[in-house]
Backbone bond lengths (Angstrom), bond angles and torsions (degrees), N, CA, C in turn:
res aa  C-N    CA-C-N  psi(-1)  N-CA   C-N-CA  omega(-1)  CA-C   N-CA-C  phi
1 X - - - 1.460 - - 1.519 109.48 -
2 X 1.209 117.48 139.42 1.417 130.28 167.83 1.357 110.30 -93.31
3 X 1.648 104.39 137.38 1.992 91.17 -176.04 1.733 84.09 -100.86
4 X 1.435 126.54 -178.55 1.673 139.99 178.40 1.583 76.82 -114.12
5 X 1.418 80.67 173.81 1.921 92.91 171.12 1.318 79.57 -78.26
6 X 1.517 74.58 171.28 1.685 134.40 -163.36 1.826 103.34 -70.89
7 X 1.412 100.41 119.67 1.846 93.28 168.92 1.455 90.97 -153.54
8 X 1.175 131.49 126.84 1.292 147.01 158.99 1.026 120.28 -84.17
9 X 1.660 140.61 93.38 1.622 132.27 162.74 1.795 107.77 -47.78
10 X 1.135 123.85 -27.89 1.279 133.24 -167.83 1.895 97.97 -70.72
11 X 1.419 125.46 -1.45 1.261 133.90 176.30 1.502 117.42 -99.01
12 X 1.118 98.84 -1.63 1.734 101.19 -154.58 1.387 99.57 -76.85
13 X 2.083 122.42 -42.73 1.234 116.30 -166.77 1.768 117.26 -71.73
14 X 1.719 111.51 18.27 1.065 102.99 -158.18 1.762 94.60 -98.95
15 X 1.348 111.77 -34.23 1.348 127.16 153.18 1.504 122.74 -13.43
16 X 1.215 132.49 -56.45 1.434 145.29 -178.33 1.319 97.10 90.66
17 X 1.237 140.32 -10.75 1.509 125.23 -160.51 1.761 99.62 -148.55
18 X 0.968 129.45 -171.33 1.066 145.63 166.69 2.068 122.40 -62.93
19 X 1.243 118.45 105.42 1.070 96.05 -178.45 1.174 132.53 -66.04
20 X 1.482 145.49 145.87 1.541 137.26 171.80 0.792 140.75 -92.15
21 X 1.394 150.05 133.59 1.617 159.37 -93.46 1.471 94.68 -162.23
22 X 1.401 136.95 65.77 1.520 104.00 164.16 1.552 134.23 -83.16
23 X 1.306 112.41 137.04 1.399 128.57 -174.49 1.585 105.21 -49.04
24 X 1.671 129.52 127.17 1.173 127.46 153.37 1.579 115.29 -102.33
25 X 0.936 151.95 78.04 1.515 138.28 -179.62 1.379 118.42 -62.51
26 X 1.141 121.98 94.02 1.855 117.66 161.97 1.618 110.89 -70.56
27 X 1.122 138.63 38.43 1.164 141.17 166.59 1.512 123.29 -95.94
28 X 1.391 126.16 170.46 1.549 139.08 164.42 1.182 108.92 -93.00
29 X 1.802 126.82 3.75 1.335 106.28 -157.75 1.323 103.52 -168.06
30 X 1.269 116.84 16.15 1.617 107.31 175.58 1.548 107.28 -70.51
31 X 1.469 104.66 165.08 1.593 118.98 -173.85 1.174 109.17 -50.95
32 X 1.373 120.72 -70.63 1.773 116.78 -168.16 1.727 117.35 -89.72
33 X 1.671 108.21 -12.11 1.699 90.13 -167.35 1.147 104.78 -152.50
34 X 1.843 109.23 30.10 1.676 137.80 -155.73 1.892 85.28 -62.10
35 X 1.219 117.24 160.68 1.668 122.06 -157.60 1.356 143.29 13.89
36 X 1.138 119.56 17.17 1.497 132.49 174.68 1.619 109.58 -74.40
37 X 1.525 121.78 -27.28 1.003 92.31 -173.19 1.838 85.49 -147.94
38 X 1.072 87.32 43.98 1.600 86.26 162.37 1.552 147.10 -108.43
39 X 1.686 83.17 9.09 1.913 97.29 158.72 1.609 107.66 -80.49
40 X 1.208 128.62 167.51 1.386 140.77 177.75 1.187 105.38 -62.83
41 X 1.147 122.69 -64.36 1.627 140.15 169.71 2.024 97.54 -26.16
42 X 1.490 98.49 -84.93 1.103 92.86 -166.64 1.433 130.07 -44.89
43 X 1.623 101.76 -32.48 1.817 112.03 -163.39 1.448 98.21 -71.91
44 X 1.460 134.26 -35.78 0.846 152.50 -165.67 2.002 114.32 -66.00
45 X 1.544 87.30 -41.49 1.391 96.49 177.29 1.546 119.50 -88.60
46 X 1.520 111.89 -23.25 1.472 123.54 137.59 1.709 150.42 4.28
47 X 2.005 75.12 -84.41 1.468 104.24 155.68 1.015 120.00 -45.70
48 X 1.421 120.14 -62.83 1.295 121.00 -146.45 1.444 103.24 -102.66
49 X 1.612 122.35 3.40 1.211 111.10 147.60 0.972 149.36 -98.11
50 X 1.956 109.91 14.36 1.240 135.91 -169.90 1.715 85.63 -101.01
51 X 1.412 109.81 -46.94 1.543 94.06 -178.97 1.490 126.81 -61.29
52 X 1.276 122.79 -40.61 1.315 137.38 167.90 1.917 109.51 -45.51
53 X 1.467 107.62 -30.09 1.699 100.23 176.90 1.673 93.25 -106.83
54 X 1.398 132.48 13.45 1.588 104.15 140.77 1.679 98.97 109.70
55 X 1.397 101.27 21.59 1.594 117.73 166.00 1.412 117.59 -49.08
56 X 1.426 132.81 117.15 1.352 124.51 177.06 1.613 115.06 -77.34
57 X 1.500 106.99 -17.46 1.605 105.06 -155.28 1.542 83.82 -155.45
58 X 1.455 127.61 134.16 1.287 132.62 157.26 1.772 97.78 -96.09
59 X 1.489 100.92 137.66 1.657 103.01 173.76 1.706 87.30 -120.22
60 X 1.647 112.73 129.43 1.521 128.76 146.05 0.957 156.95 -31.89
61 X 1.187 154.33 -38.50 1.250 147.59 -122.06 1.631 130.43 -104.56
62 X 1.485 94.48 152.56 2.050 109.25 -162.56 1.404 104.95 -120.44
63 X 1.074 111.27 41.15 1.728 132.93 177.07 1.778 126.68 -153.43
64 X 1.282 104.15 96.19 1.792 83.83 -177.39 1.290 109.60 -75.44
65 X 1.672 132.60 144.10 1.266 165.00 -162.26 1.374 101.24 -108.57
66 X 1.310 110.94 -48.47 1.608 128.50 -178.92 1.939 89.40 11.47
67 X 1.175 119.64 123.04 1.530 129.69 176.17 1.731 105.28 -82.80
68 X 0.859 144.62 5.61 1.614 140.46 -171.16 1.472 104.86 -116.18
69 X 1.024 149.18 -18.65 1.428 147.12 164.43 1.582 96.17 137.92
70 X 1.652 103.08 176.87 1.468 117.01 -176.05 1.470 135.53 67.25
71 X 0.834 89.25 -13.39 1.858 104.00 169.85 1.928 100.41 -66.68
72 X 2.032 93.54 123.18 1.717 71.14 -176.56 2.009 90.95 -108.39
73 X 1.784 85.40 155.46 1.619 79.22 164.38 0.978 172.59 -38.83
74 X 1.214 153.55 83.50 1.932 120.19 -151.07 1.575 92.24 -113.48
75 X 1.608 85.35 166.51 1.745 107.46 -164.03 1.599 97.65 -96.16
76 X 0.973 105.23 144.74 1.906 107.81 175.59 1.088 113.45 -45.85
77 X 1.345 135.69 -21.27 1.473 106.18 167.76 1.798 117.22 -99.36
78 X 0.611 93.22 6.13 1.644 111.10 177.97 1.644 89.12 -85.89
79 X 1.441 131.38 -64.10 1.314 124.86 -157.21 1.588 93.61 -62.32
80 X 1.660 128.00 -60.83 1.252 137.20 173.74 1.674 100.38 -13.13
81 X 1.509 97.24 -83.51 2.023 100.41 -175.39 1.130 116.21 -42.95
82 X 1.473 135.07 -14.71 0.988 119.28 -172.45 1.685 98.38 -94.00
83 X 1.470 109.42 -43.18 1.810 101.41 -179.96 1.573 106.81 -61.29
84 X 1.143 100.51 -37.00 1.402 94.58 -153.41 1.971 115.87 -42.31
85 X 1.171 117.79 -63.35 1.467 134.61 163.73 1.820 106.37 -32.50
86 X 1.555 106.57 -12.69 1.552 92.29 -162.24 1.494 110.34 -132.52
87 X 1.430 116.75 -13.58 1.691 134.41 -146.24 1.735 86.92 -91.73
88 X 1.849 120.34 -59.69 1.324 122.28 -155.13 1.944 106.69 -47.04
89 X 1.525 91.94 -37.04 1.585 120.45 -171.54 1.552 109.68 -55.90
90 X 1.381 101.97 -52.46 1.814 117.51 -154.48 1.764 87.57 -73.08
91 X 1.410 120.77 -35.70 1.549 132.97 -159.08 1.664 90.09 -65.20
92 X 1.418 127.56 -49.63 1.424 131.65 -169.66 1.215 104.01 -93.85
93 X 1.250 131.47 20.66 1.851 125.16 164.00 1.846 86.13 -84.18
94 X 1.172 150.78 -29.71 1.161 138.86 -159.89 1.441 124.47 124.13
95 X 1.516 99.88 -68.68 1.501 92.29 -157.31 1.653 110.77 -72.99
96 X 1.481 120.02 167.73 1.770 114.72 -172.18 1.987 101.57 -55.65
97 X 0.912 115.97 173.29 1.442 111.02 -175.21 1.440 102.20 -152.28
98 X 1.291 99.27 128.29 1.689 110.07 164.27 1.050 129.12 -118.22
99 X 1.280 104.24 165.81 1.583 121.57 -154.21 1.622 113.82 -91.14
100 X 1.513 156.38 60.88 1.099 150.06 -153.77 1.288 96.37 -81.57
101 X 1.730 115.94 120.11 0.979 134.79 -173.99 1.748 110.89 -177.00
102 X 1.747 113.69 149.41 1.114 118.50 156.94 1.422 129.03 -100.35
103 X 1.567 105.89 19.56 1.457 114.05 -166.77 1.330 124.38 -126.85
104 X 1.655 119.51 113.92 1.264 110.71 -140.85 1.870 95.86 -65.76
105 X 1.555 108.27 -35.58 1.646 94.88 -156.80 1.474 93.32 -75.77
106 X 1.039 146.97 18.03 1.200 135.85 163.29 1.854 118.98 -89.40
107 X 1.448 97.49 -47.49 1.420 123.93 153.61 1.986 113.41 -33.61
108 X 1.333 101.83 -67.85 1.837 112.17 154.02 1.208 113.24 -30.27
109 X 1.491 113.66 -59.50 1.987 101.85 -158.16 1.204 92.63 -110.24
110 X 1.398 151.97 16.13 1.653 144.56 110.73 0.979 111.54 -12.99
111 X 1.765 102.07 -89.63 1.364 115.22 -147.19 1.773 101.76 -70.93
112 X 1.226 104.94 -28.91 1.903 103.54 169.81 1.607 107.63 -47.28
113 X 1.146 119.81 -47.67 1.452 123.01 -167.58 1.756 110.35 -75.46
114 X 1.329 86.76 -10.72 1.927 93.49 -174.31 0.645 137.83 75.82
115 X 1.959 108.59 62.46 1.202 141.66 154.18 1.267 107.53 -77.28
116 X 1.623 118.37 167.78 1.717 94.03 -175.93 1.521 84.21 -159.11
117 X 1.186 128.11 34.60 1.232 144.45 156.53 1.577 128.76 -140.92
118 X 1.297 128.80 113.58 1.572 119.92 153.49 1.495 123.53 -101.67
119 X 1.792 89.33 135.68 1.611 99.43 -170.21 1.919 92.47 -118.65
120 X 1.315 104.50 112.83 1.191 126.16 -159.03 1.788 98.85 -128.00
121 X 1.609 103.88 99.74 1.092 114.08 -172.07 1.938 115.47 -101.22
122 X 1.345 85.99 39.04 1.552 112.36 163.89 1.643 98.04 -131.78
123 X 0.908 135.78 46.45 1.694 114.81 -175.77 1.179 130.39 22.23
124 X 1.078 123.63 16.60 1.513 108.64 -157.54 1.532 134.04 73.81
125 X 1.541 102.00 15.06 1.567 123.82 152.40 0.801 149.50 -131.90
126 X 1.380 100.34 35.00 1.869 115.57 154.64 1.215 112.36 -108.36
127 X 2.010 138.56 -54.42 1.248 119.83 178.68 1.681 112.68 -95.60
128 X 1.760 112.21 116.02 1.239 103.88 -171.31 1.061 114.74 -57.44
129 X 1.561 145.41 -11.80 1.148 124.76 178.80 1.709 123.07 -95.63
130 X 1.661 118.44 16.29 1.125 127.16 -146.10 1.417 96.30 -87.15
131 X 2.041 135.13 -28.93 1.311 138.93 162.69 0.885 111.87 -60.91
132 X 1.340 146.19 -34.61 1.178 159.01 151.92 1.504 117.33 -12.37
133 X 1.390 98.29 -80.40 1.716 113.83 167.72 1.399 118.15 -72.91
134 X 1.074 107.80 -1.98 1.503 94.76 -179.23 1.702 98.04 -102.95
135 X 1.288 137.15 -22.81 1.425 154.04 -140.11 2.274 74.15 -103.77
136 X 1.298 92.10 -78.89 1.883 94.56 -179.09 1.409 110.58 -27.94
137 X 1.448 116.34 -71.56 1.342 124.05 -173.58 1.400 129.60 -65.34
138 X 1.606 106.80 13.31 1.791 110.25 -167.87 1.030 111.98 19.55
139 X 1.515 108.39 71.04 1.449 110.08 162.84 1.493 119.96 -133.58
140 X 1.357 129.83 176.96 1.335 121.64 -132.95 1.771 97.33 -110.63
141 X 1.216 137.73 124.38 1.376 114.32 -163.82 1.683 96.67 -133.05
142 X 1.313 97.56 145.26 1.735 117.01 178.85 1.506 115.87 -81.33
143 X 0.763 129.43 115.72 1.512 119.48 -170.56 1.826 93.42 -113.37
144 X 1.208 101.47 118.10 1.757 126.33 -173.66 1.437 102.93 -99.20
145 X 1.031 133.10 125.85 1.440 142.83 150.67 1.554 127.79 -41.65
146 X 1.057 134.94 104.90 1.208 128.99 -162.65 1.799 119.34 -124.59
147 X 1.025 114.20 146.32 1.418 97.61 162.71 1.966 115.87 -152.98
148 X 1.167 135.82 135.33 1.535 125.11 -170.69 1.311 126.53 -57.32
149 X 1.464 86.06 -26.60 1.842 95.82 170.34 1.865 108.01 -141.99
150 X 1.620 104.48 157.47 1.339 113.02 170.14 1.531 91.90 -73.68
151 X 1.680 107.97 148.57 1.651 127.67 147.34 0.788 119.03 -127.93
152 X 1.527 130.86 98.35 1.566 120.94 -170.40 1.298 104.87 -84.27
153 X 1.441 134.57 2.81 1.401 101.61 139.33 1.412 154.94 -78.55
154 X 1.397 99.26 1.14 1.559 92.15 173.61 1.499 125.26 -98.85
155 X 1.597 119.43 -167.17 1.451 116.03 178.53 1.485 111.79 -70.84
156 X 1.005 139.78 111.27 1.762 107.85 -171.53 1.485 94.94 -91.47
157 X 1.444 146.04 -4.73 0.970 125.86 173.64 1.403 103.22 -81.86
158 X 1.148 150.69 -29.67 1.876 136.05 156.16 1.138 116.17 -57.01
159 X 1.615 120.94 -37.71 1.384 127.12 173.59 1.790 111.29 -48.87
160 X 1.490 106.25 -56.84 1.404 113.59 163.47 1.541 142.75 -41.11
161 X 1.518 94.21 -30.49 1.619 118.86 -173.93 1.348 105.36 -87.19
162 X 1.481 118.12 -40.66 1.245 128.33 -162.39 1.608 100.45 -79.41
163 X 1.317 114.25 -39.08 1.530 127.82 -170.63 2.163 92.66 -62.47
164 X 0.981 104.47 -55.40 1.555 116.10 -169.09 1.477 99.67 -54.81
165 X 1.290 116.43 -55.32 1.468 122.27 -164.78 1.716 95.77 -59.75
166 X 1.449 119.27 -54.12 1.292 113.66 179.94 1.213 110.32 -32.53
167 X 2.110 120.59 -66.84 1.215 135.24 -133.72 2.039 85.90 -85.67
168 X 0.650 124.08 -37.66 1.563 139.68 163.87 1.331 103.18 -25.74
169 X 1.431 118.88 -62.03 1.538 115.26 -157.58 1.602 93.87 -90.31
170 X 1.893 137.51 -50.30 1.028 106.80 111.33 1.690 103.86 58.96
171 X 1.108 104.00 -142.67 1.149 134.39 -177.99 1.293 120.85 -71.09
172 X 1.093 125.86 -42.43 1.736 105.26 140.73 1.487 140.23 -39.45
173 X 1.450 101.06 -27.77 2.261 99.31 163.79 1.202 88.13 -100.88
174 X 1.595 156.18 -13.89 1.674 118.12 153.50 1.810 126.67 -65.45
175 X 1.288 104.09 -27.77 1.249 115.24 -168.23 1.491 143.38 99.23
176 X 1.300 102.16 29.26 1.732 137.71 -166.85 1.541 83.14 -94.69
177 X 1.369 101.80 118.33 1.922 138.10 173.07 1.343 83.76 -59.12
178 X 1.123 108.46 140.42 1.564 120.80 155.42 1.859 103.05 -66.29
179 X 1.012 79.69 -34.70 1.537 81.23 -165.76 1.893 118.39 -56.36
180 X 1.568 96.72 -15.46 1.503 133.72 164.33 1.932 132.80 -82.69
181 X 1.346 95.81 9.96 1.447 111.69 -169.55 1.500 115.82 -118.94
182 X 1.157 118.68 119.87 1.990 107.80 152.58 1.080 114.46 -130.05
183 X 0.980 106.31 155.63 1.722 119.25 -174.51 1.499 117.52 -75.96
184 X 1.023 121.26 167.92 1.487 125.40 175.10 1.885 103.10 -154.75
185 X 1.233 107.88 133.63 1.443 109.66 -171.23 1.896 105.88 -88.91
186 X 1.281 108.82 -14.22 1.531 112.22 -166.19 0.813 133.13 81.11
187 X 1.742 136.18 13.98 1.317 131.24 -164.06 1.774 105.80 -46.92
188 X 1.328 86.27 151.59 1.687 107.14 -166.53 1.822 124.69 54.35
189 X 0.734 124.87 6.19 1.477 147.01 -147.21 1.963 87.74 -109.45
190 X 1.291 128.51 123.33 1.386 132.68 -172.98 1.341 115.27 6.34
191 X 2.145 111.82 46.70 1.319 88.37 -168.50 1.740 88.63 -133.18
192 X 1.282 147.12 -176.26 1.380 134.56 175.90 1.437 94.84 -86.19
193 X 1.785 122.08 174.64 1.075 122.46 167.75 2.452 111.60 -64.07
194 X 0.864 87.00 -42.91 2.016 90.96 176.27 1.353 92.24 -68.70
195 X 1.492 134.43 -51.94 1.605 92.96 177.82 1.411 130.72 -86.11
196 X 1.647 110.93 10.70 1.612 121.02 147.74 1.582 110.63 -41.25
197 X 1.272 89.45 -65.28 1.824 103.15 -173.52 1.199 118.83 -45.18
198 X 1.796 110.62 -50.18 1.297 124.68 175.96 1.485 116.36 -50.36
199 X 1.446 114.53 -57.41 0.928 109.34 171.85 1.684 140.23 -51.89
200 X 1.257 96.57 -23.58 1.692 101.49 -176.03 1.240 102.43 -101.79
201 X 1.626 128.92 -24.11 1.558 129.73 164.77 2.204 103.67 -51.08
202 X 1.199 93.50 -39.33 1.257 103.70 -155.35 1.787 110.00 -88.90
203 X 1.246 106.50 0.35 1.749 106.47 -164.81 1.289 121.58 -67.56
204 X 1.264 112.95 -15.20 1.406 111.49 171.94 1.661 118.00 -54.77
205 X 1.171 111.51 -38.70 1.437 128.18 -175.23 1.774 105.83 -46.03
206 X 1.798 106.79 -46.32 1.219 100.19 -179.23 1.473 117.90 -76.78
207 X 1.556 112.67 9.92 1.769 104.09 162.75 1.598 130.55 -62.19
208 X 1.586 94.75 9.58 1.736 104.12 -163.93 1.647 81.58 -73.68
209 X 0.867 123.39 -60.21 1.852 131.32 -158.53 1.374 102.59 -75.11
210 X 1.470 114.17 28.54 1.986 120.96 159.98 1.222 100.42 27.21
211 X 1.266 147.83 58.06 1.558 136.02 165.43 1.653 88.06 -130.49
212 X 1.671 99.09 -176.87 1.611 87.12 -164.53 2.087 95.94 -108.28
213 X 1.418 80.99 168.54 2.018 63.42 -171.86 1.764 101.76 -122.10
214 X 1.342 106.48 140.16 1.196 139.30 154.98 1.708 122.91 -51.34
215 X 1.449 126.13 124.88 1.265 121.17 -159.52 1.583 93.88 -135.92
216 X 1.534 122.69 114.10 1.491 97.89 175.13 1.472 105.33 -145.18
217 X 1.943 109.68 80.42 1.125 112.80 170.67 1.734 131.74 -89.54
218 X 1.164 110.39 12.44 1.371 110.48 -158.22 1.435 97.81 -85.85
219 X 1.834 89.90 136.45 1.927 105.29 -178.62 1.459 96.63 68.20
220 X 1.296 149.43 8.33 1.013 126.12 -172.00 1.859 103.32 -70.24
221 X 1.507 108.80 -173.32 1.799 108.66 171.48 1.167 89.02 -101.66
222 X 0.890 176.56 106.91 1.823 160.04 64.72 1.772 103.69 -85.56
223 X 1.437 126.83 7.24 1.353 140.25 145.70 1.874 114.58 -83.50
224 X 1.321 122.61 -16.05 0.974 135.06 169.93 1.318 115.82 -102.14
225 X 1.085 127.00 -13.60 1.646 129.70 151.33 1.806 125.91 -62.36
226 X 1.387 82.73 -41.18 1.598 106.32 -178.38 2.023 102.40 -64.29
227 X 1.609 101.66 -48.12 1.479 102.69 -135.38 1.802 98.33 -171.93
228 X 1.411 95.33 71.02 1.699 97.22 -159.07 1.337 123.00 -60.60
229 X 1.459 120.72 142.14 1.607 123.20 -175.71 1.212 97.40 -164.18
230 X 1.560 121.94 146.10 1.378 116.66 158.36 1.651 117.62 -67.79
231 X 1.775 104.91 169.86 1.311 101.16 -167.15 1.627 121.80 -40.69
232 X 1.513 110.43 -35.54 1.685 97.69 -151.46 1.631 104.48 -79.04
233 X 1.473 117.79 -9.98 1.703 139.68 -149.90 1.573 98.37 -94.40
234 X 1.964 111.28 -7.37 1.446 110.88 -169.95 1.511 121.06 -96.44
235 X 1.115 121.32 29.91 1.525 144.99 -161.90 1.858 91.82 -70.59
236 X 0.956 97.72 -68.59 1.780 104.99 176.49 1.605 106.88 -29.64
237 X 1.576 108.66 -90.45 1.409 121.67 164.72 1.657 115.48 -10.75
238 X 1.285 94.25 -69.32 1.733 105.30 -171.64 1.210 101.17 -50.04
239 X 1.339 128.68 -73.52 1.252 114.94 -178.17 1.377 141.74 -39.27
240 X 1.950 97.14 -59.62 2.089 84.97 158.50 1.170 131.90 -45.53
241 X 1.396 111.20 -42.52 1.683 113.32 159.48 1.361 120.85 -11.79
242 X 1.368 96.36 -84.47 1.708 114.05 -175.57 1.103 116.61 -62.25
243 X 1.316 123.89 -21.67 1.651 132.52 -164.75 1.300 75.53 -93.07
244 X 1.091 135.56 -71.40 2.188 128.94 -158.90 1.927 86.00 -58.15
245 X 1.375 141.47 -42.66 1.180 106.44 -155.89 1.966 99.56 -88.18
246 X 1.253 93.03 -26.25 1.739 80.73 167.36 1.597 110.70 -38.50
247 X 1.055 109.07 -60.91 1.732 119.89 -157.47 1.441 101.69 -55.24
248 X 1.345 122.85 -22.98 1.525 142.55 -158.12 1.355 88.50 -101.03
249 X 1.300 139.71 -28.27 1.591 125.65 -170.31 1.207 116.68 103.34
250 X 1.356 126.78 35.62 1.674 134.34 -173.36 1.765 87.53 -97.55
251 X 1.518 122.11 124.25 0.978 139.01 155.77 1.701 118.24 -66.29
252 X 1.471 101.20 -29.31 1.777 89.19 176.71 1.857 95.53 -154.02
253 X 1.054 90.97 167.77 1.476 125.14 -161.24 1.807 111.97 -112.45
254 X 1.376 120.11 108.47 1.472 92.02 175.33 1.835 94.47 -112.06
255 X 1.690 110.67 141.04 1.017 95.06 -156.24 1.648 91.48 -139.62
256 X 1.456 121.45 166.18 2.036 116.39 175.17 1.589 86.33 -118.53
257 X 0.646 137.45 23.81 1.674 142.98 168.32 1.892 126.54 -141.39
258 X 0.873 108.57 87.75 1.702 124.40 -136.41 1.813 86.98 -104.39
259 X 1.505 117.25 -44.57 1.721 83.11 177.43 1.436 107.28 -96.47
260 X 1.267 139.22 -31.82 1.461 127.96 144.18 1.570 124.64 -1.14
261 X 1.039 100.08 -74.81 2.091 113.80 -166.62 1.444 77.00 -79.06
262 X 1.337 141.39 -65.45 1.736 114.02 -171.46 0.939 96.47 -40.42
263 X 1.335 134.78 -98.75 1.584 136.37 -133.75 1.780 107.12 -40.97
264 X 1.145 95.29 -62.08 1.781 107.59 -170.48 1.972 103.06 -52.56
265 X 1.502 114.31 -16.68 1.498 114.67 176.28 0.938 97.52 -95.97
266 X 1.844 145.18 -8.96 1.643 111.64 -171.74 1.525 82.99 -110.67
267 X 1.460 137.31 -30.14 1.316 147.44 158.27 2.060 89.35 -11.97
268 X 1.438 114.36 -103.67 1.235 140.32 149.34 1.590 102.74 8.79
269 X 1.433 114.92 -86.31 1.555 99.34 -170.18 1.701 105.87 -81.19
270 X 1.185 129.43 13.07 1.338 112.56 142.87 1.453 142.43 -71.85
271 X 1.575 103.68 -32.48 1.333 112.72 159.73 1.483 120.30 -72.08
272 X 1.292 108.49 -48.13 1.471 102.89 -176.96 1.983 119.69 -67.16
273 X 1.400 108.39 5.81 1.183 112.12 -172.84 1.560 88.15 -96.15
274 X 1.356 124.98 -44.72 1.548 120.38 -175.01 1.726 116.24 -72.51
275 X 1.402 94.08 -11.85 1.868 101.72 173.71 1.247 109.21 -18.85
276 X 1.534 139.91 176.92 1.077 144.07 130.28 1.623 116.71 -105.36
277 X 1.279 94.87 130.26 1.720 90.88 161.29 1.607 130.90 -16.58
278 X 0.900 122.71 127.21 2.187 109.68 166.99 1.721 84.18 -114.12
């Protein structure tokens, strides 16, 4: 077995606030910031300027997911070339770093390089071998809510529960510690923009499954339902977002605006520390 570096979710409550996730995209095509930083050079300088404003967690990725259409595929070794020039780098800006990906062998030569997180926005049910490597590599994996298409008729908060409980067991016959898991609800991810809302109005509910939860609305379009803007204009949005899912019990934050969403989260648990009882 190979261990990844070291990341403890069991650290997070020491924080007072929500930890933060900033977004790196090595892509041509993600939704809000698709080629900006997808030379080496740039991604690189990225990193290390998300760490410098106080990033808890750098998240990766060389694939846009983007949930609304047009995102085109790449094959694992295509995603590989693209980290490769950029991953050794992002690992020595500091903070733990994860791997955003649905692909286990990519997931493999991550966490080899010393990533020490996978954020796998299939749960762990699309590549069967993706518990696998994550169970080998004691490493810490995000399990994201997913679905191929929106149905706005159903509950998506059972839809959500039911998806977890699957990805849960999952990783219980590979052998992934709970103690190695957080949740992610999926905002925007096969869901309508109102059951975006729903979902993050509603997150407390997923505290039944005691793991810590993952919140990653920033720039999403269900801020453009509300209060229309293109992606980069959603800074406002994003933030209430995260600030309502703090209040809801979101342990981490994935965010493309890293001293922003800090400030407005330690802002937040300063007041709420002077609260008074009701």
């Amino acid at each position: 077995m190979t261990a990844a570096s070291s990341f403890a979710l069991s650290g997070l409550a020491a924080l007072g606030r929500p930890a933060v996730m900033g977004v790196l995209n090595v892509t041509p095509d993600s939704f809000s910031d698709g080629g900006r930083f997808f030379s080496p050079e740039a991604a690189v300088a990225r990193a290390a300027s998300m760490a410098a404003e106080g990033a808890d967690i750098l998240d990766i990725g060389a694939e846009s997911t983007r949930p609304y259409g047009g995102a085109k595929p790449v094959s694992e070794e295509n995603e590989i070339a693209r980290l490769a020039p950029v991953l050794p780098d992002v690992v020595k800006a500091g903070p733990p770093v994860s791997i955003d990906t649905m692909k286990a062998a990519v997931a493999r030569w991550a966490l080899a390089q010393g990533a020490a997180i996978v954020n796998d926005v299939w749960g762990l049910q699309r590549d069967p071998d993706m518990a696998r490597v994550v169970a080998d590599h004691a490493a810490t994996i995000v399990i994201m809510h997913n679905r191929d298409r929106a149905d706005p008729a159903i509950d998506i908060m059972a839809d959500i529960a039911a998806f977890f409980s699957r990805s849960l067991d999952i990783a219980a016959a590979a052998g992934i510690a709970l103690s190695r898991i957080a949740l992610d609800p999926g905002i925007g991810f096969g869901k309508t923009p109102a059951q975006s809302l729903t979902a993050l109005a509603r997150l407390g509910e997923l505290k039944r499954f005691a793991l810590p939860l993952l919140v990653g609305a920033s720039r999403k379009r269900f801020i453009d339902s509300v209060t229309p803007a293109p992606p980069e204009r959603r800074l406002g949005g994003s933030i209430a977002a995260h600030l309502a899912a703090a209040r809801r019990g979101a342990a981490i934050v994935r965010v493309h605006d890293v001293a922003e969403t800090l400030q407005a989260l330690k802002v937040a648990a300063a007041i709420a520390r002077l609260e008074c009882p009701t």
